[in-house]
C-alpha positions as CSV (number, residue, x, y, z in Angstrom):
1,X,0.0,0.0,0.0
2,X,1.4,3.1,-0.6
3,X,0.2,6.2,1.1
4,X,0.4,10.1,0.3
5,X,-1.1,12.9,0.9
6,X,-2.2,15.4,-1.8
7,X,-4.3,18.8,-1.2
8,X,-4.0,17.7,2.3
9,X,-6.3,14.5,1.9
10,X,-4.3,11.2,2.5
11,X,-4.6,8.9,-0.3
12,X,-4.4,5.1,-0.8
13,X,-2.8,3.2,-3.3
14,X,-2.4,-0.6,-3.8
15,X,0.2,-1.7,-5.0
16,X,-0.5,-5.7,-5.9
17,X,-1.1,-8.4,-4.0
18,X,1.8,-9.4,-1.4
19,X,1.5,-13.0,-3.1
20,X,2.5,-11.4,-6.0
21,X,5.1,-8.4,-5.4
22,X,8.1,-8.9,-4.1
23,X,8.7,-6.6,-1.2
24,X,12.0,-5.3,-3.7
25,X,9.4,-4.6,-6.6
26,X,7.1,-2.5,-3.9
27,X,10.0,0.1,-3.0
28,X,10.7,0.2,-6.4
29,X,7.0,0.8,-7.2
30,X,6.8,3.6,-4.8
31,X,9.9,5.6,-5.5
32,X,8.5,5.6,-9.1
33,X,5.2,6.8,-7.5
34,X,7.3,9.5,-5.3
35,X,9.3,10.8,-8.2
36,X,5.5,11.7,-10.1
37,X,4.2,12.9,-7.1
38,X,7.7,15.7,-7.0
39,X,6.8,16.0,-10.3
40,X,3.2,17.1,-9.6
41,X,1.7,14.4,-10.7
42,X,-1.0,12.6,-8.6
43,X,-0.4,8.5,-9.3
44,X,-4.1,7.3,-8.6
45,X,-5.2,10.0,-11.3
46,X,-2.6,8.6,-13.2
47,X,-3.1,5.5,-13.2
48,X,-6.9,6.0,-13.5
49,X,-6.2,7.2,-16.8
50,X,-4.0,4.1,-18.2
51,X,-6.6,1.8,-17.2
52,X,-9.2,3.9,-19.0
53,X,-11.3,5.0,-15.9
54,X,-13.8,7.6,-17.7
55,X,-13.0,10.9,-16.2
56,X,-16.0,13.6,-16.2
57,X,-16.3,16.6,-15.5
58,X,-17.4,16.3,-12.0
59,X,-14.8,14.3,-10.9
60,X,-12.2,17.2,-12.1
61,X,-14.5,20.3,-11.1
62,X,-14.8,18.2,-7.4
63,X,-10.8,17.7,-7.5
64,X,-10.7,21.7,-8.4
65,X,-12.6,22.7,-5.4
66,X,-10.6,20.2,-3.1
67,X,-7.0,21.6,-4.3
68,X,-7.9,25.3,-4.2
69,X,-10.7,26.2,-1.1
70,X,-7.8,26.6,1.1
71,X,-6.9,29.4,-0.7
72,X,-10.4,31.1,-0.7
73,X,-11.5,33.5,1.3
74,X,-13.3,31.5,3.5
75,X,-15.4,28.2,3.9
76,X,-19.0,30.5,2.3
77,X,-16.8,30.7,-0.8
78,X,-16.0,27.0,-1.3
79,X,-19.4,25.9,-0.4
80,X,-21.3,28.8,-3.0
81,X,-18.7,27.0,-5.9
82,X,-20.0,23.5,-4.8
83,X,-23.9,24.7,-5.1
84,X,-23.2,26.7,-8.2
85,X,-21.9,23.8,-10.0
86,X,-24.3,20.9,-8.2
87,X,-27.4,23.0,-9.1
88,X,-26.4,24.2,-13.4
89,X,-23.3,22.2,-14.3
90,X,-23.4,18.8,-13.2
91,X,-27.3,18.1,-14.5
92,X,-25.9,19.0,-17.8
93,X,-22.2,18.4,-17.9
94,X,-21.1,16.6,-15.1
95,X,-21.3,13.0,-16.1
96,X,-19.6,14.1,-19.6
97,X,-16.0,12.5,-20.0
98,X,-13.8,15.3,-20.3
99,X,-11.3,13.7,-23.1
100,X,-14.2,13.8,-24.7
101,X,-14.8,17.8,-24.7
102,X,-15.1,19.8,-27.6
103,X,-12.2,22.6,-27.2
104,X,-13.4,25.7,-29.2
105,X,-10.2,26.8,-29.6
106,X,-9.3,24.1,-32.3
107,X,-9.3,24.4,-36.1
């Protein structure tokens, strides 16, 4: 299991079955998973996205609000973004996958 913490929630990641990793394998493994998160990269999104886990836009507007309400003026703010975007977005967006989006801004 290998455990981080990103926008101050703690995360959990498996890393295969003890039966089947090698303890040498698993430190390997996480040093990988250390060097993406230095990087800036969280490894569960990642590797959400290799095996094809459908992200929508929900999922990213949610992980939006988590990584930047500490930064808000305070917890009113965070909670009027939440309600804006439970009450027009997500009925009409939110279970769309966003590699799916239409960018406007191509040819």
């Amino acid at each position: 299991m290998f455990l981080y913490r990103r926008n101050n929630k703690l995360r959990e990641m498996g890393l295969g079955s003890a039966r089947d990793v090698s303890l040498a394998d698993a430190r390997a493994a996480a040093a990988e998973l250390r060097k993406a998160l230095q990087a800036g990269l969280d490894p569960l999104l990642q590797r959400q996205l290799s095996e094809g886990v459908t992200v929508t836009f929900a999922d990213c507007a949610k992980r939006y609000i988590d990584a930047n309400k500490a930064g808000w003026r305070n917890e009113k703010h965070a909670a009027q973004w939440e309600r804006t975007l439970e009450v027009y977005a997500y009925p009409v967006i939110g279970e769309l996958p966003v590699a799916d989006r239409n960018n406007p801004r191509k040819p």
